[in-house]
C-alpha positions in Angstrom: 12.5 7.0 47.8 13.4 6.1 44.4 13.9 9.0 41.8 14.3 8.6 38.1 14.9 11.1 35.8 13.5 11.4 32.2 16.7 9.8 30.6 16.9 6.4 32.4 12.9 6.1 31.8 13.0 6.5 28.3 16.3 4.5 28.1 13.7 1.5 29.9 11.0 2.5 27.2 13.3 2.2 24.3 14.6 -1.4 25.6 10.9 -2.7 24.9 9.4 -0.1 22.7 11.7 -0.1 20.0 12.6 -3.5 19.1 8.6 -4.2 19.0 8.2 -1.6 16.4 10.9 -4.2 14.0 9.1 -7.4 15.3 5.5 -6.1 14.7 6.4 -4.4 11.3 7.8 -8.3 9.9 4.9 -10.2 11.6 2.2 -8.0 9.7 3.9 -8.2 6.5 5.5 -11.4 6.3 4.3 -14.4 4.6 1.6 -16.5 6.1 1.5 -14.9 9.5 0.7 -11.3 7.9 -2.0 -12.2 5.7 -5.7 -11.6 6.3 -6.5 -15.2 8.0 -4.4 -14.7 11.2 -6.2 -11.4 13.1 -4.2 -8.7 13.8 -4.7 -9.0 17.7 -3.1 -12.4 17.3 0.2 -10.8 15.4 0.1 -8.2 17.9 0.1 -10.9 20.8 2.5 -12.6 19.3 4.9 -9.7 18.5 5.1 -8.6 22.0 5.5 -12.3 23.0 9.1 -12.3 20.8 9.9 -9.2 21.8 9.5 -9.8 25.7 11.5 -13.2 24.9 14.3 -11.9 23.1 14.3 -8.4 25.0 17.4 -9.9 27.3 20.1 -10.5 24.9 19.5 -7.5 22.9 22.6 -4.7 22.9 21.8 -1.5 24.5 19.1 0.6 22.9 19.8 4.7 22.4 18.4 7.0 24.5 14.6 7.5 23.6 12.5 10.5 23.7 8.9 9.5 22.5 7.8 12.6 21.7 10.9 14.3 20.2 11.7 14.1 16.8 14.2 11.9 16.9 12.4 9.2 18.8 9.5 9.6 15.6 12.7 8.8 13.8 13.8 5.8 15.3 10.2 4.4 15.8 9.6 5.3 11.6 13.3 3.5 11.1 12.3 0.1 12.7 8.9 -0.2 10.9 10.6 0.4 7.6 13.5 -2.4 8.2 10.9 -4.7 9.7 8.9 -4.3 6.5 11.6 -4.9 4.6 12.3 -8.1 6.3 8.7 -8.9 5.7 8.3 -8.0 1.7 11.7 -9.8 0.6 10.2 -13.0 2.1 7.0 -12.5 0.4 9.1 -12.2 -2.8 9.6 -16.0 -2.6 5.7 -16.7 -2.5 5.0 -14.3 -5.1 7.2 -16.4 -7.8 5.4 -19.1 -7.2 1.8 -17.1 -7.4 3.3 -15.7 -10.4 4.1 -19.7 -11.9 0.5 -20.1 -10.7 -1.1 -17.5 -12.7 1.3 -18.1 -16.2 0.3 -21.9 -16.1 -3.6 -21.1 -15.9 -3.2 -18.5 -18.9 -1.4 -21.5 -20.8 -3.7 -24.1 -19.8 -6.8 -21.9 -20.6 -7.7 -21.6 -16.6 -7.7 -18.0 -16.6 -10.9 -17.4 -15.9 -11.0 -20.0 -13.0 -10.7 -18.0 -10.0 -11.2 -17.4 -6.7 -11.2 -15.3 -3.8 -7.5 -15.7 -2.1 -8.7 -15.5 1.5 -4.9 -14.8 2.4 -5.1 -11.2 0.4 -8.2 -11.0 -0.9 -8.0 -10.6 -4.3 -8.8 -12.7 -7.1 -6.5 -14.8 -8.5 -5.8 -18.3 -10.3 -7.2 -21.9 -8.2 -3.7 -22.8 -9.8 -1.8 -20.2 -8.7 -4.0 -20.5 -5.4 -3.3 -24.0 -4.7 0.5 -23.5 -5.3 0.1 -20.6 -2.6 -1.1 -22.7 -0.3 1.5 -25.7 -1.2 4.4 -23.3 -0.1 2.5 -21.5 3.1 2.9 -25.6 4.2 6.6 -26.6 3.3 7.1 -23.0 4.4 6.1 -24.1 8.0 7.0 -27.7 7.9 10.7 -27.0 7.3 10.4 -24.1 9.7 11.2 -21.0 8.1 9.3 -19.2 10.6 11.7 -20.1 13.0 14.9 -19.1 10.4 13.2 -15.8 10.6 12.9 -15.3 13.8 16.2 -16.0 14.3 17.7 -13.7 11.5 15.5 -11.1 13.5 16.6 -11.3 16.6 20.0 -11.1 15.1 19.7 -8.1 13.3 19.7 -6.5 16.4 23.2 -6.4 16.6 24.3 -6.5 12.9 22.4 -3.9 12.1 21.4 -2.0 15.4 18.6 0.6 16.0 19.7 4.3 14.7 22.6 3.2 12.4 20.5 0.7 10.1 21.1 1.8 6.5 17.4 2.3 5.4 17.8 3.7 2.0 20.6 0.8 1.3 17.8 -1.9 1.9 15.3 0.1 -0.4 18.0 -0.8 -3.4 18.6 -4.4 -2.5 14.5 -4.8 -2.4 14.6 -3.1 -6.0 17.1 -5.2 -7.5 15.6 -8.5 -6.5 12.3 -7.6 -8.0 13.1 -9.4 -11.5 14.2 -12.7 -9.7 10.6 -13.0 -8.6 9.8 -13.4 -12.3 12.7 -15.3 -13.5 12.0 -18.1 -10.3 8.5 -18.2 -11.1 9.0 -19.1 -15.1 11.7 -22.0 -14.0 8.9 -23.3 -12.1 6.6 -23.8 -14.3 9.3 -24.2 -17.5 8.1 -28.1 -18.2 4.9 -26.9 -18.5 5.1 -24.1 -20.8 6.9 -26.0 -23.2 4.9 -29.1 -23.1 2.0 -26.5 -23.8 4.0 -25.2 -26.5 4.0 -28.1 -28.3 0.8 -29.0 -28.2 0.1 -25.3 -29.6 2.2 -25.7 -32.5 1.1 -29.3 -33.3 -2.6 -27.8 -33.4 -1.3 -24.8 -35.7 -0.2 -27.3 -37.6 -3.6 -29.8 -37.5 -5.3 -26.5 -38.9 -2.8 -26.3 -41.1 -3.5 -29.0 -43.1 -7.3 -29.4 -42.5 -8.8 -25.9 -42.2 -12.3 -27.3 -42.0 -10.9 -29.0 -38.9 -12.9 -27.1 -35.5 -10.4 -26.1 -33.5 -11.5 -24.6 -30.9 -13.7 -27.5 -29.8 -11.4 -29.9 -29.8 -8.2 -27.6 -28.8 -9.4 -26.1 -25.7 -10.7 -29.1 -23.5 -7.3 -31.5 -25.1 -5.1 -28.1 -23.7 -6.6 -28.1 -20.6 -6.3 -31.8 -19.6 -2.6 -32.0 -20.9 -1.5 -28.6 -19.0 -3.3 -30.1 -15.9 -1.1 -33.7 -16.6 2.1 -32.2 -17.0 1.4 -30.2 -14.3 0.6 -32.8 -11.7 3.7 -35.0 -12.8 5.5 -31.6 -11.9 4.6 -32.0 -8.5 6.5 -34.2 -8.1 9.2 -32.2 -8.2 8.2 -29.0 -6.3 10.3 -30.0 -3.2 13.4 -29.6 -4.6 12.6 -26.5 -6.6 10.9 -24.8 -3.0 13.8 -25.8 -0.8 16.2 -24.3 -3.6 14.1 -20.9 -3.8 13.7 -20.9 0.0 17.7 -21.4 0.3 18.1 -18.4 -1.7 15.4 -16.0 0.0 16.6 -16.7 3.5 20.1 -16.4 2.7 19.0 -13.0 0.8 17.2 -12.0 4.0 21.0 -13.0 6.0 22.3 -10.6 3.6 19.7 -7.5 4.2 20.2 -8.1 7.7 24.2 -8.9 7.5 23.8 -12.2 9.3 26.5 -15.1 8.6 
């Protein structure tokens, strides 16, 4: 008859239990697949679908004691790292939501928004369309896969009970104003081109103050913004695939992968 004591059954818990808490944690806050429009029983499928893949080739797991406090620990550990993983992708996004949202205040677009069906909250059709731009190169160039792969990884760099939680919390904090500073370089051509126009009406009321403005300022704004903008496009490759270079190889770095 087989026996098993308590130790080898938690050590075959932990093998599975733990390394799903990581995967779940970046599949329901990671770009694309953790927004609103992909259900959560479909993460959740998926997440034990990785984990049951990569499982295998994992290093051994620590002994695993649901219920004691230690195993809370180690359970609370992976979500936080997983998370992690998850929000310093959807840093890259953000800059270009934030390029999004600066261009419609230029162009006078503020007020054109909608319903981001991704998050849920209101924001920019400018800022919206460039969300959905990058959610496209973001799977056509397979960065879901790069992900994957630095997760499965970080198994062994950074392994379950020694991962350096609060050291992560830092590297998130200290990223935050490259969101901002990527997200005005996106937009830059724009902003100037906007700028001029700006200065060259200051100047039109300048010299005829019975000049009106507003009605002829506001609709010649708004189609030039949108021009420069669409020539701009043209563009946006190279910019993504040098902001993408830099999140995934910041993501490396969190999870100390070469």
């Amino acid at each position: 008859m087989l026996e098993l004591t308590a130790a080898q059954i938690g050590t075959w818990v932990a093998t599975f239990i733990l390394p799903l808490f990581r995967v779940t944690a970046v599949l329901m806050t990671m770009p694309v697949f953790g927004t609103r429009m992909l259900p959560a029983r479909i993460r959740l499928y998926a997440a034990l679908a990785i984990t049951v893949v990569i499982v295998p080739g994992l290093p051994p797991m620590p002994e695993f004691e649901p219920l004691s406090l230690r195993g809370v620990l180690l359970c609370a550990e992976q979500i936080i790292v997983g998370a992690l993983f998850g929000f310093s992708l959807q840093m890259l996004f953000q800059a270009f939501v934030i390029a999004g949202q600066i261009v419609a205040i230029q162009m006078g677009m503020a007020m054109a928004s909608m319903i981001d069906p991704a998050n849920g909250v209101n924001v920019a059709v400018v800022g919206q369309f460039l969300t959905m731009l990058v959610s496209v190169l973001f799977l056509l160039m397979n960065g879901h896969l790069v992900v994957i792969e630095v997760l499965t990884e970080s198994f062994t760099t950074l392994p379950i009970g020694n991962a350096l939680v609060v050291e992560h919390f830092w590297d998130i904090a200290g990223r935050l104003g490259w969101v901002l500073g990527a997200g005005v370089v996106l937009i830059l051509p724009v902003i100037t081109a906007l700028l001029v126009v700006n200065i060259a009406f200051g100047v039109m009321t300048r010299a005829a103050p019975q000049l009106n403005i507003f009605s002829i300022g506001f609709p010649l704004t708004l189609v030039l913004g949108l021009g420069v903008f669409w020539v701009g496009l043209a563009d946006i490759l190279s910019h993504y695939q040098q902001l993408a270079s830099e999140a995934l190889q910041w993501l490396r770095e969190l999870a100390r992968v070469r």
